[in-house]
C-alpha positions as CSV (number, residue, x, y, z in Angstrom):
1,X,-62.6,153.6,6.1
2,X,-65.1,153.1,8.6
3,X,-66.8,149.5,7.9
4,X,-70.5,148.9,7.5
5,X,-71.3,152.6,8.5
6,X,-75.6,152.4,8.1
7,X,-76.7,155.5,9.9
8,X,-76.3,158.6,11.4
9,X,-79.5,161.0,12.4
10,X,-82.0,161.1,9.5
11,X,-79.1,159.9,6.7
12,X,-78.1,156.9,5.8
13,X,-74.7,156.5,5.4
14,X,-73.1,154.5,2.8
15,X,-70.8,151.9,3.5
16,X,-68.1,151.9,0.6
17,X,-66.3,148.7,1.4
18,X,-69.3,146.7,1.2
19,X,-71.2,148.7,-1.4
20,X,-69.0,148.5,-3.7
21,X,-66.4,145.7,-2.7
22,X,-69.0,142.7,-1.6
23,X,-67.2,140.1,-2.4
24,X,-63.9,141.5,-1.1
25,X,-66.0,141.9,2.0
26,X,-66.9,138.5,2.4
27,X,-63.2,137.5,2.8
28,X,-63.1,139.5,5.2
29,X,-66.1,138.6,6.7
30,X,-64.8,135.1,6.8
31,X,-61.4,136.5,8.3
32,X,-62.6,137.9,11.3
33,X,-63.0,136.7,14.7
34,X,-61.1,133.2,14.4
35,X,-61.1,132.0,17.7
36,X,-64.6,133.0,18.3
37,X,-64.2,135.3,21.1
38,X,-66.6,138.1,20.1
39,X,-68.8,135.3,19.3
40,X,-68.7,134.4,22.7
41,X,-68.9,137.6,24.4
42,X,-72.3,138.2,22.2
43,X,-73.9,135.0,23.7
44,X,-72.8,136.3,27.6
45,X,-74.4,139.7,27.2
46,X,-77.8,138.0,25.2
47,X,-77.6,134.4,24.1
48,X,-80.4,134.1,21.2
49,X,-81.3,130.3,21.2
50,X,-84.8,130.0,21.4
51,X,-84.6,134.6,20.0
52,X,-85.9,136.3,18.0
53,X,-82.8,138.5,17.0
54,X,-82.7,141.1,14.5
55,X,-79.6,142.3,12.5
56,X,-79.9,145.9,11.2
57,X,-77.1,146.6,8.5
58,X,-77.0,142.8,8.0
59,X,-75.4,143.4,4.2
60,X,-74.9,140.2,2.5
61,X,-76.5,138.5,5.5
62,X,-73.2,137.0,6.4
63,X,-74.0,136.1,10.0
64,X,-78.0,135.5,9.3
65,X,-76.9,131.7,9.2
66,X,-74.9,131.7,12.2
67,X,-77.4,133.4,14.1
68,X,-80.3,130.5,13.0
69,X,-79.1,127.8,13.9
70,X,-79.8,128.4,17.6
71,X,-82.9,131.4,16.4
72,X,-86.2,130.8,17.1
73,X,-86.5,133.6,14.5
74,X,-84.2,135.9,12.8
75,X,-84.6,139.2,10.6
76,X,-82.0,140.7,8.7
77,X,-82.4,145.1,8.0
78,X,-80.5,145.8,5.5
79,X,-80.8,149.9,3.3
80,X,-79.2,148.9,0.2
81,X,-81.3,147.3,-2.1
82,X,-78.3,145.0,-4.0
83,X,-77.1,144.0,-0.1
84,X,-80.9,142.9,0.6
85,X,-80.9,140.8,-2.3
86,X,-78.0,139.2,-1.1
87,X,-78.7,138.4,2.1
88,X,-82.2,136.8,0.6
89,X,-80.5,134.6,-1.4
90,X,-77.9,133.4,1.0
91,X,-81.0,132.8,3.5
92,X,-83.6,131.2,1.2
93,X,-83.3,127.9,2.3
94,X,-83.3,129.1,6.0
95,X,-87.5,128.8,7.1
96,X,-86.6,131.6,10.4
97,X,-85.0,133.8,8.7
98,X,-86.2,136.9,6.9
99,X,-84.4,140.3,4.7
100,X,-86.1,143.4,4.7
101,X,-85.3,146.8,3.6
102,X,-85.1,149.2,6.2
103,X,-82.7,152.1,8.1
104,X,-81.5,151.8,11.4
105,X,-84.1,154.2,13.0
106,X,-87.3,153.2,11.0
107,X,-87.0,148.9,11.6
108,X,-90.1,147.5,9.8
109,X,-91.4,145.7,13.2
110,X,-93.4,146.2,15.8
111,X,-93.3,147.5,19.0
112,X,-91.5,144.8,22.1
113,X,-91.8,142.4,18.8
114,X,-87.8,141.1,19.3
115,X,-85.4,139.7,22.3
116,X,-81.9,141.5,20.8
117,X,-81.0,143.8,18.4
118,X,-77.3,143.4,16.5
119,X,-75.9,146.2,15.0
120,X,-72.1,145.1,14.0
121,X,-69.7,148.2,12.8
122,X,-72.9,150.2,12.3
123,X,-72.7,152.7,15.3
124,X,-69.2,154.0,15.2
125,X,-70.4,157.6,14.9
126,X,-71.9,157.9,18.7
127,X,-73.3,161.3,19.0
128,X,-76.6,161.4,15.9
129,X,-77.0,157.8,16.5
130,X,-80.1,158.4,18.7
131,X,-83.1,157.7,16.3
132,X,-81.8,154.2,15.8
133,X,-81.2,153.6,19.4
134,X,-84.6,154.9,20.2
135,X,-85.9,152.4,17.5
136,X,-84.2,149.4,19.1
137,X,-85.4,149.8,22.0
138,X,-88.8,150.2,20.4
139,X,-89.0,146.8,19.0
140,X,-87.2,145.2,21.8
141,X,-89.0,143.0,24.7
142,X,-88.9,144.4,28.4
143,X,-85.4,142.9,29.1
144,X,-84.6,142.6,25.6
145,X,-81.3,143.9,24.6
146,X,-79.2,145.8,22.0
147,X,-76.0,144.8,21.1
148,X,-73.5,147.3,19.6
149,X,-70.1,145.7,18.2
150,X,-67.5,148.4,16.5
151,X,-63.8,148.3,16.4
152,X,-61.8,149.8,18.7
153,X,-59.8,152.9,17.5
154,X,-57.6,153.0,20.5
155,X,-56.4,149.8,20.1
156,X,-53.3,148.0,18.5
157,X,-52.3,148.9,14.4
158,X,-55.8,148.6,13.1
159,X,-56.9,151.2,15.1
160,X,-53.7,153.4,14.5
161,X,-55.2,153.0,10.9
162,X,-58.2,154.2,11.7
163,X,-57.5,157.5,13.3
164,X,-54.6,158.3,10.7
165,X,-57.6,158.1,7.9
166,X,-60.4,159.4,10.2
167,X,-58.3,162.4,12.1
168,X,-61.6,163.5,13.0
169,X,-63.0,160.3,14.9
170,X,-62.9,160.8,18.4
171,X,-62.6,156.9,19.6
172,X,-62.9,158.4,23.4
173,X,-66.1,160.7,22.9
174,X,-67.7,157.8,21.3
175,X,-67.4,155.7,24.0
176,X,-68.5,158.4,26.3
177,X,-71.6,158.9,24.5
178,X,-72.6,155.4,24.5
179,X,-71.7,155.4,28.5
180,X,-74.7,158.2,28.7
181,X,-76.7,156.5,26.7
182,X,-76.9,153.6,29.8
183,X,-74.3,151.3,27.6
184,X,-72.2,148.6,29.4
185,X,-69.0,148.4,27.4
186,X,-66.5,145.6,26.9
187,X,-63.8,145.0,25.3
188,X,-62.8,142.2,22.6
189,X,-59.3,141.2,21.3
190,X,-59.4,139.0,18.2
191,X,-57.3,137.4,15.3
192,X,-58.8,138.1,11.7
193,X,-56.8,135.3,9.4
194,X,-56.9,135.4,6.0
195,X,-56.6,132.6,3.3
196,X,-53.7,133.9,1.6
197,X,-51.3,137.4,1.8
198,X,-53.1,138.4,-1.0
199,X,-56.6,138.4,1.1
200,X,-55.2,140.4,3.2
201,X,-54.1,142.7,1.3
202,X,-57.3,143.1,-0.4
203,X,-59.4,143.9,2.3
204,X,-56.5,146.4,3.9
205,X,-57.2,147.8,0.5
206,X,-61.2,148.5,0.7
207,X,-60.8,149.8,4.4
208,X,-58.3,152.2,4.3
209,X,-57.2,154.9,1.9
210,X,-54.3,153.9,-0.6
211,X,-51.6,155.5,1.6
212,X,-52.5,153.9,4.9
213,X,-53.4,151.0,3.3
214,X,-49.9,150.8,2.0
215,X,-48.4,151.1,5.2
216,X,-50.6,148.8,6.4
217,X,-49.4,146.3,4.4
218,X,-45.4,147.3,5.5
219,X,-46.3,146.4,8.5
220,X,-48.4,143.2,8.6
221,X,-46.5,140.0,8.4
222,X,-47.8,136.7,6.8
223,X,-51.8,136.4,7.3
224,X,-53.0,137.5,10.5
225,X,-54.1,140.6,12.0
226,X,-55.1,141.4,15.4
227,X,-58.2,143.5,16.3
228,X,-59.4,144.5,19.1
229,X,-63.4,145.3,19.4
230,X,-65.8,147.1,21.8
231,X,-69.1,145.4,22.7
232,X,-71.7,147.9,23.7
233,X,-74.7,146.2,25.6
234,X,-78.0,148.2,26.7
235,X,-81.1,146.7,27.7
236,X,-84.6,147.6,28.0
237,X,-86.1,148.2,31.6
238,X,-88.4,145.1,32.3
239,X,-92.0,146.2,32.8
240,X,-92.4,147.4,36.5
241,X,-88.2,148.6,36.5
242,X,-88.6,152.4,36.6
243,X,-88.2,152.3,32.6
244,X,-90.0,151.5,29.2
């Protein structure tokens, strides 16, 4: 299953792993990205100390924290109403941060109000993803920019998972779409590693269906998985640039 799937046109699109499996989730949340390397890559494209940086499908609000400690301001988007408690509650004790409720193409901010826009395993779908690019760019800054992370589907088991569940999901036409769109596009290979087998297993069991899971499981040893992301970077023309 697809993770953290917000939006797509005019629908919002329900994210079953998280929805329903939160705190599943937030092991594998905490899994992900060991080294730091997407991490990294984020802060080259659009490094946010001194930002404002908004996260739309924030969920839980797992990486609201991480993102205000170097923040001039933060705001979490989040459409599911139990998620936007969450992620309140997580941040209360964080003055720059705020949750609101709020779909990927209808963010409750103003106009060239925010530097980036983060939108983690919330875009895989390409084509009918549109309205909420047109609505970044909206709130965004001349020069601001929107930062699209999703897993790559080409790449390794995970993403031999992915198209055995999803035969439909076109990792290739995806990318091409976001290449139209003016997207710069990089590639990210990370560890995810777990606590325990048992971690592991769990979340293999909230992202894929029982019978890939299962073979997912055959062929994972001890507690580490490899996963390889795509970084999709577009930013707003600067006043005076030919653009918005």
């Amino acid at each position: 299953m697809l993770r953290g799937g917000r939006r797509r046109g005019t629908v919002t699109i329900p994210s079953p792993n998280i929805w329903h499996w939160p705190e599943i989730y937030e092991i594998e949340n905490a899994a992900q990205d060991h080294a730091g390397a997407l991490a990294a890559e984020l802060q080259r494209h659009a490094g946010w100390s001194g930002a404002h940086i908004v996260d739309i499908g924030c969920g839980t609000g797992y990486h609201l924290p991480l993102f205000a400690e170097q923040a001039r301001a933060v705001t979490g988007i989040e459409p599911h109403p139990p998620l936007v408690g969450a992620a309140r509650e997580r941040t209360a004790d964080l003055g720059n941060v705020i949750v609101l409720q709020g779909r990927a193409d209808a963010i409750p901010l103003p106009g060239s109000s925010v530097d980036i826009v983060h939108a983690r395993t919330a875009y895989f779908f390409g084509p009918g993803c549109e309205p909420g690019i047109r609505e970044a760019l909206r709130v965004l800054v001349p020069g601001g920019c929107l930062l699209v992370v999703d897993l790559d589907a080409t790449a390794g088991h995970y993403g031999e998972w992915m198209r055995a569940d999803l035969p439909r999901y076109d990792p290739v036409a995806v990318e091409a779409f976001f290449e139209r769109q003016g997207f710069e596009l990089a590639r990210i290979d990370t560890e995810w590693v777990f606590g325990s087998r048992a971690d592991l297993e769990a979340v293999l069991g909230i992202e894929f269906s029982p019978r890939v899971a299962s073979r997912a499981r055959q062929q994972v040893v001890g507690t580490c998985l490899p996963v390889r992301y795509r970084v999709h970077c577009l930013r707003k023309p600067r006043i005076g640039s030919g653009g918005a």
